[in-house]
C-alpha positions as CSV (number, residue, x, y, z in Angstrom):
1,X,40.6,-23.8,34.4
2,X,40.5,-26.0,31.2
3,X,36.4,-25.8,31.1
4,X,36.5,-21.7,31.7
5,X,38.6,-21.4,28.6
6,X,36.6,-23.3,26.9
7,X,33.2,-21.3,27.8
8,X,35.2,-18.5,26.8
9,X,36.1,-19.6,23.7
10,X,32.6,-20.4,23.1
11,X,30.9,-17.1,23.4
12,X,33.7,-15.2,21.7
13,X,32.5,-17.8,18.6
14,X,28.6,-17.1,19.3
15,X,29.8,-13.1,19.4
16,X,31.8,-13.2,16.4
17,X,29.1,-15.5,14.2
18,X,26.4,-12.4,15.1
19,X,28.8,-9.4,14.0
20,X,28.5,-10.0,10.2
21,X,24.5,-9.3,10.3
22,X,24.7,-6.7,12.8
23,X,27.6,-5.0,11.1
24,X,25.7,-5.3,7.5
25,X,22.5,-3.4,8.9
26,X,24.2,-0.5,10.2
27,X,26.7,-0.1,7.7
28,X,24.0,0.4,5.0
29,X,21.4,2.2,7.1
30,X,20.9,5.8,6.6
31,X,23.0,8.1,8.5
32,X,20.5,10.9,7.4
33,X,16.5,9.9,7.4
34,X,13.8,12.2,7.3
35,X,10.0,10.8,6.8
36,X,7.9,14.0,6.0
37,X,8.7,16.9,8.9
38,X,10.4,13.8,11.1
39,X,14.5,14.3,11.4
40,X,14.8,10.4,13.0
41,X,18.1,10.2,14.8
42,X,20.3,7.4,14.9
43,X,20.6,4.9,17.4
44,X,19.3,1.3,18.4
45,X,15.8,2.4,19.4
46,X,13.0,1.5,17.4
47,X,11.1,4.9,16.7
48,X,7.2,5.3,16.4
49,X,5.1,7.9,14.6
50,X,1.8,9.0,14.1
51,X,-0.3,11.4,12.2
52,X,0.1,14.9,13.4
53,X,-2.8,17.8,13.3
54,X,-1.8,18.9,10.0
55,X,-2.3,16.9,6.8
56,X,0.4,14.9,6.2
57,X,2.6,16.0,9.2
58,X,3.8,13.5,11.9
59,X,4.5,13.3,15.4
60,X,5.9,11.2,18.0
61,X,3.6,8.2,18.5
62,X,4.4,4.7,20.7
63,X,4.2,1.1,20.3
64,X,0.4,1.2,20.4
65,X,-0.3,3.9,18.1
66,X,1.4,4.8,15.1
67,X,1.0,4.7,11.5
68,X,5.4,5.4,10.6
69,X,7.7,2.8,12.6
70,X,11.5,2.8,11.8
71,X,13.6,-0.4,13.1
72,X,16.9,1.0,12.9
73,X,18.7,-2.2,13.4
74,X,17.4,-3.4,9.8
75,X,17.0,0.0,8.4
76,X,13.1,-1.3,7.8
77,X,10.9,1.2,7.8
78,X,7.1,0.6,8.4
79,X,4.3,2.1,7.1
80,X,0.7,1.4,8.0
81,X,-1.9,3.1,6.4
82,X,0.5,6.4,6.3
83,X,-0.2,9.7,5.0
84,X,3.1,11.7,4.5
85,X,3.9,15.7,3.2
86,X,7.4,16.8,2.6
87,X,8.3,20.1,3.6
88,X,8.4,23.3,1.0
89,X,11.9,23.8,1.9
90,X,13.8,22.3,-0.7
91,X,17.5,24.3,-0.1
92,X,18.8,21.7,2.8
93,X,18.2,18.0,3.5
94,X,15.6,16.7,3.0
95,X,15.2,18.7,0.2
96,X,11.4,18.9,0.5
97,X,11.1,14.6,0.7
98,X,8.6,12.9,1.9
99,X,11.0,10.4,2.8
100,X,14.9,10.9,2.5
101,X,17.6,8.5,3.6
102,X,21.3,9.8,2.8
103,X,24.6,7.7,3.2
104,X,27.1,7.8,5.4
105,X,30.1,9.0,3.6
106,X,32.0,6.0,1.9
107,X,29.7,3.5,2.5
108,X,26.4,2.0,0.6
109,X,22.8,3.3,1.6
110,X,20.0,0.7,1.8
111,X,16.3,1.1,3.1
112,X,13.3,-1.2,3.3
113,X,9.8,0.3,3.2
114,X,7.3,-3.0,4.3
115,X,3.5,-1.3,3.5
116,X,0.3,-2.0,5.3
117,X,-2.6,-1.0,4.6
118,X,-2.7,2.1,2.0
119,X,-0.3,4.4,2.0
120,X,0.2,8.2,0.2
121,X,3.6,10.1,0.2
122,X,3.6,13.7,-1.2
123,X,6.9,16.2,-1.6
124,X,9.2,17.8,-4.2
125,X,10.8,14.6,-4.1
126,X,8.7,11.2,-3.1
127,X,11.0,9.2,-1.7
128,X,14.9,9.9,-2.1
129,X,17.8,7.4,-1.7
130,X,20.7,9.5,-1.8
131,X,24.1,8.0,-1.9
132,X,25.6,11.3,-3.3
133,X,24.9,14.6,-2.0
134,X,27.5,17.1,-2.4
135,X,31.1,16.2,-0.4
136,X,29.3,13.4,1.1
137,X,29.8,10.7,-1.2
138,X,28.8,7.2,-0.7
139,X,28.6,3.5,-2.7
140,X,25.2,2.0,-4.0
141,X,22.5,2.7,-3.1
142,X,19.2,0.6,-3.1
143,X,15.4,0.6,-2.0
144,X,13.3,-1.9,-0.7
145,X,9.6,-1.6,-1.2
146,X,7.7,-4.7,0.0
147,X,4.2,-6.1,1.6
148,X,3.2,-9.2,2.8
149,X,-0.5,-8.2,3.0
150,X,-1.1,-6.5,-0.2
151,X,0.1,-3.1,1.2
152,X,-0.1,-0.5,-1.0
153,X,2.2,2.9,-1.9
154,X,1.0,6.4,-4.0
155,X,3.9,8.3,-4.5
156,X,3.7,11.6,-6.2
157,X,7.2,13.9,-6.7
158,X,5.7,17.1,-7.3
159,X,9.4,19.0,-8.7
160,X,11.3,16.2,-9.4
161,X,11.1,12.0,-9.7
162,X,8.2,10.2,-7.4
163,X,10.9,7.8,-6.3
164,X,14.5,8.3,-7.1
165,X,17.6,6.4,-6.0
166,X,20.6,8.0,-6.9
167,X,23.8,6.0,-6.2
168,X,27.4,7.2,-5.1
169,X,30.7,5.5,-6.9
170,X,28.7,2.1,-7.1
171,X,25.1,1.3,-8.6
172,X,21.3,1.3,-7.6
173,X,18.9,-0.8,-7.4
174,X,14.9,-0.6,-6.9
175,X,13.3,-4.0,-5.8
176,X,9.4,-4.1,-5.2
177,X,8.5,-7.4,-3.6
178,X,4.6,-8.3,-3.6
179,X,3.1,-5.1,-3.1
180,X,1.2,-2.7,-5.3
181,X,3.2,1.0,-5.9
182,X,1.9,3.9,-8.1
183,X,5.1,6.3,-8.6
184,X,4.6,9.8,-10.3
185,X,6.0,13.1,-11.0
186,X,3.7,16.0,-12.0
187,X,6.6,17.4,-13.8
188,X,6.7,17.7,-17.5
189,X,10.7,17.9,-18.2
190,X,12.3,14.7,-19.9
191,X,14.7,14.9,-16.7
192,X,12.2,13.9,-13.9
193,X,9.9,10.1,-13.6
194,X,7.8,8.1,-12.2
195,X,10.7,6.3,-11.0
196,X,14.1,7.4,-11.4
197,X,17.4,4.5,-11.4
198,X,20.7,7.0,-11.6
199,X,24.4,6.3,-11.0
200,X,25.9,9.4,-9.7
201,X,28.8,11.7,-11.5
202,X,31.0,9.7,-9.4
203,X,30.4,6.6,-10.6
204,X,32.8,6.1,-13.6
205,X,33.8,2.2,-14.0
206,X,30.5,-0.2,-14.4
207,X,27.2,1.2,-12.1
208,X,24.8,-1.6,-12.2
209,X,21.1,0.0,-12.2
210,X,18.4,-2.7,-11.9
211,X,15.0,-2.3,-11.2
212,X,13.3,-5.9,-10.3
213,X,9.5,-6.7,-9.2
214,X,8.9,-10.1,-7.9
215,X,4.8,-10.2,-7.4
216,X,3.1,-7.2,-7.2
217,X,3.0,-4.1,-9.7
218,X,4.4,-0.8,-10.3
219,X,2.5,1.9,-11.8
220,X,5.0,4.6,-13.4
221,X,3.8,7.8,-14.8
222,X,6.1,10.6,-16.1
223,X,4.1,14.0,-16.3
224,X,3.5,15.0,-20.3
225,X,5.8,12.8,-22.0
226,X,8.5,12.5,-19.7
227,X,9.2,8.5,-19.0
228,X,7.5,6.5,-16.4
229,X,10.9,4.7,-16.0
230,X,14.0,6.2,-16.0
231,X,17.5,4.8,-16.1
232,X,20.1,7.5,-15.5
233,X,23.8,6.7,-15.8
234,X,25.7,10.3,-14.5
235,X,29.1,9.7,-15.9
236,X,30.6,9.8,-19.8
237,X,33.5,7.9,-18.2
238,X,31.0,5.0,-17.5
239,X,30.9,3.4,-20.4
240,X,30.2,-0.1,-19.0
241,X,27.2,0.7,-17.0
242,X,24.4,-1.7,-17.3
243,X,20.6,-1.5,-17.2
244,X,18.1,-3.9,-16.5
245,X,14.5,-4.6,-15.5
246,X,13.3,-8.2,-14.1
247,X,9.8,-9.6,-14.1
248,X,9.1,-12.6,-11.8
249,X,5.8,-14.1,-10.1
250,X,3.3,-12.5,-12.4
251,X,4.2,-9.6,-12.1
252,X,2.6,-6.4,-14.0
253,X,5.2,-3.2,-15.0
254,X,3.5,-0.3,-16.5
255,X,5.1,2.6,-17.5
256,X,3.0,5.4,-18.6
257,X,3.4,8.5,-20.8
258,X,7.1,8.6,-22.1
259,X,7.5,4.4,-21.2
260,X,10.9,3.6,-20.3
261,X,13.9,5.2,-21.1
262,X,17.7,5.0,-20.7
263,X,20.5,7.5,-20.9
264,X,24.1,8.1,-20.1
265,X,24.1,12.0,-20.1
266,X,22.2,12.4,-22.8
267,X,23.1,9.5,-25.3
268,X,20.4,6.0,-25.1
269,X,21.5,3.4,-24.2
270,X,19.9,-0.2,-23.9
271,X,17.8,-1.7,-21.1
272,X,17.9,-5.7,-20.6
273,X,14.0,-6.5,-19.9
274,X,13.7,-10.4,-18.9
275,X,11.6,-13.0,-16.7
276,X,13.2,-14.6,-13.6
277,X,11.8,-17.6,-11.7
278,X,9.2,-19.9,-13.0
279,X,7.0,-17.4,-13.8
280,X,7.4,-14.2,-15.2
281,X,5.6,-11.0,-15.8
282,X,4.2,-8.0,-18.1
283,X,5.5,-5.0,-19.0
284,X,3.8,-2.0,-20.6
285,X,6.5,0.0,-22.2
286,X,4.3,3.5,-23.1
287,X,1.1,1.6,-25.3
288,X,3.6,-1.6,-25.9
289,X,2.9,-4.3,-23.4
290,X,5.0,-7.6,-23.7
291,X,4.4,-11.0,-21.9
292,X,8.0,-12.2,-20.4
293,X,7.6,-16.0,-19.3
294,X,5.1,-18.1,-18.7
295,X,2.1,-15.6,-16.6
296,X,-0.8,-16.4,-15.3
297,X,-3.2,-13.2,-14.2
298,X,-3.6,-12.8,-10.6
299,X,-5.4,-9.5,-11.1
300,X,-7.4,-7.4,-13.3
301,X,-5.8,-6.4,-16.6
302,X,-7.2,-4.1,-19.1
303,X,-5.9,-3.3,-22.3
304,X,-7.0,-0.6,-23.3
305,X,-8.0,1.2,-27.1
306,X,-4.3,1.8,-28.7
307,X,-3.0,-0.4,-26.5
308,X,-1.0,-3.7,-27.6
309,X,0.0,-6.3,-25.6
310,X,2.0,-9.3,-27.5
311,X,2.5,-13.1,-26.7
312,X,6.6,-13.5,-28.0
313,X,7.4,-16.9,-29.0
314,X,7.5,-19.4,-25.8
315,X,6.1,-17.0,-23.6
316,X,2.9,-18.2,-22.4
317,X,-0.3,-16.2,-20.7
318,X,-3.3,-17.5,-18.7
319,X,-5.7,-14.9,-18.6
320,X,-7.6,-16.8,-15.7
321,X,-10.7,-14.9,-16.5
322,X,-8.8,-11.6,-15.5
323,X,-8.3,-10.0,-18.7
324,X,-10.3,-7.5,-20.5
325,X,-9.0,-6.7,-24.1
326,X,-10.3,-3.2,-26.0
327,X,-6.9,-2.9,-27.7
328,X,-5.1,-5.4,-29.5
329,X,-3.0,-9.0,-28.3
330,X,-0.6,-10.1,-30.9
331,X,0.5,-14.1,-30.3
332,X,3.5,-14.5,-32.6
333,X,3.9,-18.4,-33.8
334,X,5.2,-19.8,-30.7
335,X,3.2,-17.9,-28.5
336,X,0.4,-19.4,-26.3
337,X,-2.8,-17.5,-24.5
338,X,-5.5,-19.7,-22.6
339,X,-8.3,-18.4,-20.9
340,X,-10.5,-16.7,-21.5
């Protein structure tokens, strides 16, 4: 009797030491997600697509051939060598996305797009992380975009931001991990971007917004002069919301046409740019590039004519035979560029 209760006691420990990670990954994954003309339903079953006869449309697909998977259990969605079209219906969920992930009321929405191969994702909307959508308001929300094989993501938003992840009463976060993303929006109003970071009307006390790439690069372009990277804070009573972008393991930021920008409403506000790690990055603000760290050049860099790129005191760059210069570098006293 003694050694049954024991035995009991000991898988009631191995089942309670496995709940926290389980409950974590369905707590944050999407209650709504759509990938192009796809409604994926919930549930623990891993779900395979693959190109459809249209361009850009998707069908059911299997563990043997598919170019979309979605792993429910981690909210990881996988794309290998995808090519995805939002609908033209923009008036319901998913709001003409390529991909769309929504929250489950009262709770945080989280999704992880790992890339192989090249991948393109077209709609009125590249990819949206909504964590408020009308009564249905959630916590943060965040996006994942990572590779471990030099993936790579195009992502156009053809009527509003390429990517946008628009948080609930919490913050939002954007973190690109070793893989190469190009983000756009072809329109030209200073309210879309490249990439849009936003805290939602309901978040009033402190939203955090962060975008941080660790390796990799993001491309950013805003159509006309609208920024490549947008910070949005939706809420006058937020006055202690925070911005920030984070360089780490050589990583290259460049944000195109109207650069970066930050706003609460309609007032700027200031965006924290820094290094993490032992090595840091670049990051072209519009023209204005700035080394944060100590970089070395993993890939090809050009600067290009009316383009500056300056060396800050103690930051440090190795050009490792990787940077062509038809603008200007500016080394200030401290500063230190080997190479060639």
């Amino acid at each position: 009797m003694k050694n049954r209760f024991l035995s009991l006691l000991c898988v009631l420990a191995l089942c309670l030491g496995l709940l926290p990670v389980t409950a974590l990954a369905v707590d944050t994954a999407p209650q709504t997600l759509y990938v192009g003309n796809f409604k994926i339903t919930s549930g623990d079953t891993i779900t395979y697509l693959k190109a459809g006869s249209t361009q850009g449309s998707l069908e059911e697909g299997s563990e043997t051939d598919w170019t979309v998977k979605y792993a429910p259990t981690t909210a990881t969605l996988t794309l290998n060598g995808a090519t995805i079209q939002g609908s033209g219906d923009t008036s319901s969920p998913p709001y003409g996305s390529g991909i769309y992930a929504q929250c489950k009321n009262g709770e945080s929405v989280s999704l992880t797009i790992e890339l192989i191969g090249n991948n393109t994702i077209t709609g009125h909307y590249g990819i949206h992380v909504n964590a408020h959508q009308g009564d249905t308001i959630g916590a943060d929300a965040s996006l994942i975009i990572q590779s471990n094989n030099n993936g790579s993501l195009t992502v156009t938003g053809t009527g509003d931001s390429g990517l946008l992840i628009l948080s609930g009463t919490g913050g939002a976060s954007l973190t690109i991990e070793n893989a190469s993303v190009d983000a756009k929006t072809t329109q030209i109003y200073s309210s879309y971007a490249g990439v849009c970071v936003q805290s939602g009307a309901s978040a009033t006390d402190s939203p955090q917004l962060s975008l941080a790439v660790n390796g990799g690069s993001l491309t950013a372009s805003g159509g006309g002069n609208s920024a490549g990277i947008q910070f949005y804070v939706g809420a006058f009573e937020a006055t202690s919301a925070t911005t920030s972008l984070t360089v780490t393991d050589n990583a290259i930021v460049d944000a195109k046409n109207g650069g970066i920008s930050a706003k609460q409403i309609s007032n700027p506000i200031n965006t924290d740019i820094s290094a993490t790690g032992s090595s840091g990055g670049i990051v072209f603000n519009g023209k204005n590039g700035t080394v944060y760290g100590d970089v070395t050049l993993d890939k090809s860099l050009t600067i290009n004519q009316g383009e500056t790129l300056t060396v800050p005191d103690g930051s440090k760059l190795d050009c490792n035979n990787n940077l062509t210069n038809k603008g200007t570098i500016l080394v200030e006293t401290d500063g230190t560029v080997s190479g060639n």
